[in-house]
C-alpha angles and dihedrals in degrees: 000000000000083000098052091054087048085048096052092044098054092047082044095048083051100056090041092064093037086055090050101042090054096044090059087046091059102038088041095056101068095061089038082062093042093058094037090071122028115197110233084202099034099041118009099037095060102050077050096059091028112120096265079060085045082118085070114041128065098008106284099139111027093193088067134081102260109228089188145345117215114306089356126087123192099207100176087064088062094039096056089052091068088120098053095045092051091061091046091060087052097056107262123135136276107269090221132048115306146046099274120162139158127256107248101258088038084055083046089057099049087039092061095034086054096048095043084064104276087276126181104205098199111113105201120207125266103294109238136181131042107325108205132198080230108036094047115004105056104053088055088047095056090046102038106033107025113093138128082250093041137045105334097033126036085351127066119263116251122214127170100277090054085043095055089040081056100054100132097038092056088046095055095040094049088044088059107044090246099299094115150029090033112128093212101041148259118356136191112224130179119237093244088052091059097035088052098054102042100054077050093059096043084047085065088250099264119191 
């Protein structure tokens, strides 16, 4: 008898940490996805137009890049800044005036989006009707590529004439995302932003 007590306990000792083991796995595996695949809108973007970003929303500081204004996000401005923001979750400091840092989850979430390649994961729809250098491009152009570290700044500034002279170059960067063909690296572009220029440019980029 006292065997078969030790024998019971042992078979029951095993399922039990089968049972368990299976049960972490399940409760575990929700959270493993969710970090997996960090949402540049869901998760990134509002710690970007939260109030500690107010600088720059809603026009509140003109001499910083503006992330959205009102009910309007410009979300390849934020996009394009992968980089920055990724110092700044390392603990490096705000690029403009003031101590600004993120909160230490908030750090966590740019950390992973940056490392799982800057992604929006956003797929706009087909992009129809006349694209024009000054209906469409320009105004992406203002929000994704102007900065005092990109073209206007320490970069050149691009017009329509340079635009057109650069033609290649724009259609292997877009095609790519903005992880080639770029001259001064890897960028992070949103899908509207490429979908944008290259029906542009197989519009014949007219202006």
């Amino acid at each position: 008898m006292k065997k078969l007590f030790i024998y019971l306990g042992v078979i029951g000792g095993i399922l039990l940490f089968f049972s368990c083991y299976n049960n972490k796995k399940d409760v575990t595996k929700p959270t493993a996805d969710a970090l997996a695949s960090i949402s540049f809108r869901d998760d990134i973007v509002p710690i970007m137009i939260s109030g500690a970003c107010g600088c720059h929303n809603n026009g509140k500081y003109s001499n910083a890049v503006q992330f959205s204004y009102k009910d309007t996000i410009w979300y390849g401005a934020i996009q394009s800044r992968s980089t920055v923001l990724n110092n700044m979750a390392l603990g490096k400091d705000h690029p403009g005036e003031g101590g600004i840092y993120f909160t230490s989850s908030q750090a966590e979430l740019v950390k992973l989006w940056v490392k799982q390649g800057a992604k929006d994961n956003y797929v706009p729809p087909p992009v129809t009707g006349p694209v024009t250098y000054t209906t469409n491009i320009v105004p992406l152009y203002k929000t994704d590529c102007k900065g005092s570290a990109c073209h206007g700044g320490l970069g050149p500034n691009l017009d329509y004439a340079k635009m057109v002279a650069i033609k290649d170059d724009l259609s292997k960067i877009m095609s790519s995302g903005g992880a080639s063909g770029h001259k001064g690296g890897a960028l992070s572009l949103s899908g509207t932003t490429t979908a944008n220029f290259l029906a542009w440019i197989a519009q014949g980029m007219p202006q």
